[in-house]
N, C-alpha and C positions, 0 to 999 in steps of 0.2 A: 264696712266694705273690706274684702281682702286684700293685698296688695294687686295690682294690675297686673305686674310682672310676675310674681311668683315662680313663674313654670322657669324664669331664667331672668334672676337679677343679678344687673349690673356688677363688672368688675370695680369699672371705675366710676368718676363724675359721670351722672345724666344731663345734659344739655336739652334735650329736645323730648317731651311727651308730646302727643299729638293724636285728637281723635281722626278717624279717616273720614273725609266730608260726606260721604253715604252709606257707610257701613258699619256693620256692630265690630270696629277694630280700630284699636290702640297699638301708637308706634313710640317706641322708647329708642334714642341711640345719646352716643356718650364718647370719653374718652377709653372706652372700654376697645373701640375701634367695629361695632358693631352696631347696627340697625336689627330693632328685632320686632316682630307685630302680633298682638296678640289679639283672639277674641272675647269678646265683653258680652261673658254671658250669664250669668245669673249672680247671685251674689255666693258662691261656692268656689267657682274655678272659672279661669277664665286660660282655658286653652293655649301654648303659642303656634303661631300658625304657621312662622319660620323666622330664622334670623339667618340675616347674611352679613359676613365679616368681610372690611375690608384691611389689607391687608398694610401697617405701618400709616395707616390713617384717622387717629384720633381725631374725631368730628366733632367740628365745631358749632354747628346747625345742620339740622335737617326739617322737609318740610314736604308734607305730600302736597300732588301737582292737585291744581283746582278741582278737575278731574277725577282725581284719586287713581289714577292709572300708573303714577311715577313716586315715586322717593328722590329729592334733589338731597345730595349732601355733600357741604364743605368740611373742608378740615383744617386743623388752627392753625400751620405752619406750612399751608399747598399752595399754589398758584393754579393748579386743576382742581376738577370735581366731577364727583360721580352720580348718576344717574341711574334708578335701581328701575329698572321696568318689569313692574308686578306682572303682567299679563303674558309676556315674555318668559319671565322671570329671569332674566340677564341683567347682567351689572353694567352700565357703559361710564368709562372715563371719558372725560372732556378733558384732555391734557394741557390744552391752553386755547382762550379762544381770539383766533387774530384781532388785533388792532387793542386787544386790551396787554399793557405792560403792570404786572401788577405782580409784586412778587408775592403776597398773600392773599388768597379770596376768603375772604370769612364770610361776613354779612351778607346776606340779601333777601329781596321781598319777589310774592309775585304775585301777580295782577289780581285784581276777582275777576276778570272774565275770561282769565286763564290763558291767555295771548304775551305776555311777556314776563322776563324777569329782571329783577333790578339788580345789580352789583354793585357793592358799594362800598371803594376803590379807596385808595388812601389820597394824601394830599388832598382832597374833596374831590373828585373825581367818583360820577355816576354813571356806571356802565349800564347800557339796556340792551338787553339781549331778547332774540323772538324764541319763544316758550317753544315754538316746535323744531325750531332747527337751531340753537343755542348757540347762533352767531348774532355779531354785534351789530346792534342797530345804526345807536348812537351814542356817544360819549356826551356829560353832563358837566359842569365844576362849580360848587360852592367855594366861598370864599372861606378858607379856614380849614377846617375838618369835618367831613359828614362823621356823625355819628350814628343817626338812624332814619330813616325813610318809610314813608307808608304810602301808601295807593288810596286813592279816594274810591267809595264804592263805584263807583260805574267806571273808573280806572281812566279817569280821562286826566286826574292831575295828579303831581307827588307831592307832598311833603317830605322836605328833607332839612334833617335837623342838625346845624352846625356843635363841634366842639363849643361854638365865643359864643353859643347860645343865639344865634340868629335862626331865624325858618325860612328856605327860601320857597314858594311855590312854583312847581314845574309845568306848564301844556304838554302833556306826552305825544300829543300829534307833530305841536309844532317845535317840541324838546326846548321853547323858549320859556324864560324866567317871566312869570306874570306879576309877580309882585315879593316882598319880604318884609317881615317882620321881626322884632327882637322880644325872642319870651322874657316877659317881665322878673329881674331880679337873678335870673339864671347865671350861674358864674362857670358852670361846664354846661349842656345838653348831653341828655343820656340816650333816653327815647320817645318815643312817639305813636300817640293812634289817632285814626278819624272814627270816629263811630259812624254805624251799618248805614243811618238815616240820614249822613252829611251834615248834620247838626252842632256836631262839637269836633273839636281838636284838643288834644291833651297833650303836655309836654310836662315829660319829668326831669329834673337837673341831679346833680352829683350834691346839691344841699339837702334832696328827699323831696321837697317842695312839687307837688305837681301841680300847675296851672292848667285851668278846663274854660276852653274859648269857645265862643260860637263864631263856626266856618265866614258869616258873612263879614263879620267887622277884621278876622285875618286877612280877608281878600283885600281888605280899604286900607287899614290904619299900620304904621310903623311901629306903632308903641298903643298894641291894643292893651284896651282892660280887663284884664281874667274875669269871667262871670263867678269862679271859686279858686281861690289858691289854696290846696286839698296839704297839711301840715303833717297829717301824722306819721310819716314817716320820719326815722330818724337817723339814718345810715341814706345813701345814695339808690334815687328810684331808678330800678333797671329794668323795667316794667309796668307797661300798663296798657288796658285794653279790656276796650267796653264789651257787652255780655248783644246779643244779635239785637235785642227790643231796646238798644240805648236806653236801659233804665237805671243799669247800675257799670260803674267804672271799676275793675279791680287797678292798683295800683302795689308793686310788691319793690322789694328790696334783697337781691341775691349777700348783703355783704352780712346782714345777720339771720339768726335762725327766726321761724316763722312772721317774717315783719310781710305780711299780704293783709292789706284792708279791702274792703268791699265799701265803696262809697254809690 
């Protein structure tokens, strides 16, 4: 396969690849200060179809809307964020959205049924914000530090995964805390996924170590027991996330070169 970008690679770090959820198009953005989307079309060339640059905005994540109608993208050192509306094709800043104080927005998740998004604040504080009008809903607070957060498929709970390695689960309806657990042996939390079927949870720590639970003994027990503590990694897992038929888990490691296993 050629390179995806080809037509126009990266100045700087790439942060974010991302296929577009119903189309033959791939979106690459980075510290280059740019979003750019190309098409996926044969194994010869794959077209770009535009990039737009933002302006003094090294991007931290970006993440097309469930939809595929928008580009959400934060940047590493903003408290705003910009919204790329493909249809439109106009850029909108979100300069700050009330009732959130937060002098850096990095992180965030958004729903699958594409109704909200999550911000995920410093001090553990979880902002949720509604996907169409990108004002606050409700404020959230773990104890410690959130590190990473995920959406259960039908988007009705979160997991949110502390710095001290606790998980707490959220009710997005009633934004109340249903239960927590502490992943086994974790001495930071990195990240976190639910697979598509609700069947497993996976938490990767700052040791490599990823732990893969099933969702119903999370909901019960304090100190559940991993159905697999997943070793091969050997630098800190900063990724992971199962494939749509939950049959296999990737788990990867940004701090050396190719450390991605397929379990």
């Amino acid at each position: 396969c050629p390179p995806a970008n080809q037509e126009r690679f990266a100045s700087g770090k790439l942060v974010t690849v991302q296929f577009h959820p119903s189309a033959q198009v791939v979106m690459t953005a980075g510290h280059d200060r740019s979003v750019s989307l190309f098409q996926v079309k044969n194994f010869s060339l794959n077209p770009k179809i535009q990039s737009i640059y933002l302006e003094s905005f090294p991007i931290y994540k970006a993440h097309f809307s469930v939809d595929g109608e928008q580009v959400i993208a934060t940047g590493t050192h903003h408290s705003m964020f910009f919204v790329y509306d493909m249809m439109a094709g106009s850029i909108i800043p979100i300069p700050k959205v009330r009732g959130v104080e937060e002098k850096f927005l990095r992180n965030f998740e958004l729903s699958p049924d594409g109704s909200l998004m999550l911000l995920i604040g410093t001090s553990g504080y979880l902002h949720l914000l509604s996907m169409k009008t990108k004002e606050l809903i409700s404020t959230m607070k773990v104890n410690g530090r959130c590190t990473a957060s995920a959406f259960t498929p039908d988007s009705s709970k979160i997991y949110s995964y502390s710095k001290e390695g606790e998980v707490f689960i959220w009710d997005v309806r009633s934004r109340k805390c249903l239960h927590r657990f502490e992943d086994e042996g974790s001495l930071e939390g990195k990240c976190i996924a639910v697979s598509k079927n609700n069947q497993y949870v996976a938490c990767g720590s700052s040791s490599g170590v990823v732990n893969l639970y099933t969702t119903d003994v999370c909901l019960k027990e304090i100190h559940p027991k991993p159905v697999k503590a997943i070793m091969n990694l050997v630098t800190s897992a900063t990724c992971v996330t199962f494939n749509p038929t939950t049959e296999i888990l990737a788990v990867a490691s940004r701090d050396t070169d190719e450390a991605v296993k397929l379990v």
